[in-house]
C-alpha positions in Angstrom: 7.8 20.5 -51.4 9.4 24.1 -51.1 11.0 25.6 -48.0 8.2 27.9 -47.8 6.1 24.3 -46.8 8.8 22.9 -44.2 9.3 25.8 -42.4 5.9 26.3 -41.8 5.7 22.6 -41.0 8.7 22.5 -38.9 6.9 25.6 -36.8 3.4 24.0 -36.7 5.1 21.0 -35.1 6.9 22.9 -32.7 3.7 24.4 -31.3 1.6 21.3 -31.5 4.8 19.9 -29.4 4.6 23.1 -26.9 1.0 23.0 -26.5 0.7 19.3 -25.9 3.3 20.4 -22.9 1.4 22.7 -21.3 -1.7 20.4 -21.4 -0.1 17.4 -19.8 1.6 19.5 -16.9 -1.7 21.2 -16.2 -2.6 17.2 -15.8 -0.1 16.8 -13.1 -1.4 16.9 -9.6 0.9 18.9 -7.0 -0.4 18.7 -3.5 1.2 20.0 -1.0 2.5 18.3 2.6 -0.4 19.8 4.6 -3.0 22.6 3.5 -1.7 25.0 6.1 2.2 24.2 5.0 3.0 27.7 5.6 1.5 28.4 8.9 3.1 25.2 10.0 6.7 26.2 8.7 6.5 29.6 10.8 5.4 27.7 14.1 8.8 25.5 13.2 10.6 27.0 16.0 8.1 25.4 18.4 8.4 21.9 17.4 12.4 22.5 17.4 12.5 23.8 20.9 9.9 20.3 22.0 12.5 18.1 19.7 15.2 19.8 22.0 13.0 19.1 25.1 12.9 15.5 24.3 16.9 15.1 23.6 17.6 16.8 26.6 15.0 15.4 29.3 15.7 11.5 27.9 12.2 11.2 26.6 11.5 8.9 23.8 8.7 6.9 22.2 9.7 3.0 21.0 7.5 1.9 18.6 7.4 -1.9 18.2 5.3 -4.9 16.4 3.2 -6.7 18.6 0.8 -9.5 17.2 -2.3 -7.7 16.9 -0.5 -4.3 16.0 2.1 -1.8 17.3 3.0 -0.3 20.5 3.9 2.6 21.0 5.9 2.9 24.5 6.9 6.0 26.4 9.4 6.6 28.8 7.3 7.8 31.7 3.0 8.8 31.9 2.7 11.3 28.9 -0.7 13.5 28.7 -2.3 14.8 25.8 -1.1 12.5 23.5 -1.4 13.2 19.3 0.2 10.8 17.4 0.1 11.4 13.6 0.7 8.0 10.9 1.6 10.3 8.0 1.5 8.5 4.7 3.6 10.8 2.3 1.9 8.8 -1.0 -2.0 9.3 0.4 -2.8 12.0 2.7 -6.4 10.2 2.4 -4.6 7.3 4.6 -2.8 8.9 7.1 -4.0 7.9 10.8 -4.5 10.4 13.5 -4.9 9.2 17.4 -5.2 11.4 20.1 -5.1 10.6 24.0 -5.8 12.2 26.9 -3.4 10.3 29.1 -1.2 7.4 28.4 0.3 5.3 31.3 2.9 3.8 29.3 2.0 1.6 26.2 0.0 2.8 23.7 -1.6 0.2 21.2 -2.3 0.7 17.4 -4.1 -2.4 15.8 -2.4 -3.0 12.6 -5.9 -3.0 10.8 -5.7 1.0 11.3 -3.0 0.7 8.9 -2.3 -0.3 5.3 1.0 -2.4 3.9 3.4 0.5 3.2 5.8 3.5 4.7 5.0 6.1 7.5 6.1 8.8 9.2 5.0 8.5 12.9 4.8 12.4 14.5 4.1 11.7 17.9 3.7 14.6 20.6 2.4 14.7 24.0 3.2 16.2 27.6 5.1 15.3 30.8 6.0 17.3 33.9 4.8 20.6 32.5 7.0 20.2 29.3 5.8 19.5 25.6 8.0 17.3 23.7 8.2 16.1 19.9 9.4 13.2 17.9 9.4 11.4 14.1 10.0 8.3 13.6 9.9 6.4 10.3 7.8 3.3 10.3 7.8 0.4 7.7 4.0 -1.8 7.7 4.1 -4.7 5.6 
């Protein structure tokens, strides 16, 4: 075989190689966080200054096991209540509960939910003020 022959092979190799690249990252699937990511990341500033509310007024959200599920318990009546069980894996499984007022204990059966982690966005309102919090959660 001349060097006429492996150059030629050497080359048609190294563009099989490069076009079997491009097919197999056209494969891969690249979703984003949320379909309005970039809507969300200019309203940021929002959910900084209700994280800030939150710090600053005491307010927090426990989130506990019970038998039959988890509660979620705030520090004092909240109103308008969204709480958001992001799954990072499968946006498919993510959980979204929303209540108009909440005394003090809010309950999630654990059937809602499958074996694996969350991120638990939970927002709601008390004396005139909107506040914001993440919490990670581990369901097994």
């Amino acid at each position: 075989m001349g060097w006429g022959t492996r150059i030629a092979l050497f080359y048609g190799s190294f563009v099989a190689l490069m076009l079997f690249m491009v097919y197999m990252a056209f494969q891969e699937d690249f979703d984003l966080v949320a379909d309005d990511y970039y809507e969300q990341e200019i309203a940021y500033q929002e959910r900084i200054d209700q994280m800030t509310n939150a710090n600053s007024d005491g307010q927090k959200v426990t989130i506990t096991k019970g038998n039959d599920g988890y509660q979620l318990s705030f520090s004092e009546k909240a109103e308008e209540v969204k709480v958001h069980f992001f799954r990072p894996s499968d946006d498919t499984k993510d959980v979204l509960l929303e209540q108009a007022a909440v005394e003090s204990v809010l309950a999630v059966p654990s059937s809602q939910l499958i074996a694996g982690k969350y991120l638990v966005k939970v927002e709601w309102k008390a004396n005139g003020k909107t506040y914001f919090q993440e919490d990670d959660l581990f369901v097994n």
